[in-house]
N, C-alpha and C positions, 0 to 999 in steps of 0.2 A: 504494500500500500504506500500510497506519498505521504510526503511529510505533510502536518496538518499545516505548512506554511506555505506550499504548493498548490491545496484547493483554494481554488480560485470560484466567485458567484456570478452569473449571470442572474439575466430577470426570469428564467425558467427552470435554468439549470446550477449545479454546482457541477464544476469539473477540476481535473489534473491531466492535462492533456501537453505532451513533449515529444517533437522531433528531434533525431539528428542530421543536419543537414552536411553533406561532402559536396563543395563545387571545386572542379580542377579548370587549371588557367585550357583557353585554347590549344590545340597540340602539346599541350602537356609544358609547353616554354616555361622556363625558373625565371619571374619575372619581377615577384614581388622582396622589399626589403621589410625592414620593420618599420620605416617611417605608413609604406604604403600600407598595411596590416593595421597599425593605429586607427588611420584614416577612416580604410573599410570598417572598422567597426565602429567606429563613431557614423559612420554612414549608413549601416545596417541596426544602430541602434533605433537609428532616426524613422528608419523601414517599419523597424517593427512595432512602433509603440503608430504609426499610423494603422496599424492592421490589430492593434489593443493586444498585440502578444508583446512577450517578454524575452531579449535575448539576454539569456542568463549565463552562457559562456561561449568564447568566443578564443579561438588560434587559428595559424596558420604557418605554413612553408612557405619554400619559392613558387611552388608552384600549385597551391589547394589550401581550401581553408575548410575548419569543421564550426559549426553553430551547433547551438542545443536553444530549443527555443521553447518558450511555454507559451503557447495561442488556447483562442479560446475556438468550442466547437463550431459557429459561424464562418471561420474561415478555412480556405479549401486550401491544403499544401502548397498546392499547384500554384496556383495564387500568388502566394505568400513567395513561393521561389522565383517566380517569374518577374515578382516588384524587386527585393532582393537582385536578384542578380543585371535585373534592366537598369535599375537603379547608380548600382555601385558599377558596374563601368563605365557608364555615361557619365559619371561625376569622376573615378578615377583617371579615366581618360582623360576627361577636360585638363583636371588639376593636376598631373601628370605627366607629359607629352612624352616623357620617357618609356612611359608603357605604350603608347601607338606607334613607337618604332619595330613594337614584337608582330603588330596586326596591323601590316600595312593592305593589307589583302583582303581579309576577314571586315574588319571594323569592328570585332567581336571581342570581348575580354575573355569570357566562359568562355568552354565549352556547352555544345547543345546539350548536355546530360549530366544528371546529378544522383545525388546518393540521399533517399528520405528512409530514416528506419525509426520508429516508434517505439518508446523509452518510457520506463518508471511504472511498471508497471508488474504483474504478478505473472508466474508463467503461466502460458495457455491452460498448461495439465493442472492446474490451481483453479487459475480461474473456469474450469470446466467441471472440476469437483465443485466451488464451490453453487455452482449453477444447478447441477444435477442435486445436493443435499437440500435444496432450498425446500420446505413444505410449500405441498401444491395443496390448495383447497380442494378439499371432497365433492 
């Protein structure tokens, strides 16, 4: 179960809801330093609290960064990755120009494909026990 600091209320719902997100640069290019990793995440901070999630940790290499992000059920991953990453290269790029010498072709920072796996949560073979012991009314 989450920590009781992780449920989070909506107007219908209480949730604890977290991805982990892997996006890798374009052909894989080692492009990023740590100035430009600050940035991004101060830029994907900015992403996510407009979509009311929360990114709660945040690294990365030259060449791939990982999030762990707490959203609420309203929003669709997809979504969420598609602002996220539209986002932070069209401002990295701007403020950068160093990184448009890797994509002079492209125009692209990402690559088209990413990595979403769903965290914090009980294993399936748990949460399938405790579904099946629930009492069913007669």
């Amino acid at each position: 179960m989450p920590d009781i600091d992780d449920i989070r209320t909506g107007r219908h719902c209480v949730f604890a809801m977290h991805v982990h997100l892997v996006f890798v640069t374009k052909f894989r290019h080692k492009v990023f330093a740590d100035w430009h990793l600050s940035r991004m995440e101060a830029i994907m901070l900015d992403v996510c609290r407009d979509f009311e999630a929360e990114l709660v940790e945040f690294n990365g290499a030259n060449n791939h960064v990982h999030l762990l992000v707490n959203y609420p059920p309203k929003v669709a991953v997809a979504r969420l990755v598609n602002s996220l990453k539209g986002v932070s290269s069209r401002r990295l790029r701007q403020e950068f120009p160093d990184l448009a010498r890797h994509y002079y072709r492209a125009n692209k920072l990402w690559s088209g494909s990413y990595f979403a796996g769903s965290v914090d949560g009980a294993p399936l073979s748990v949460v399938k026990q405790y579904i099946e012991q629930q009492n069913r009314p007669g």
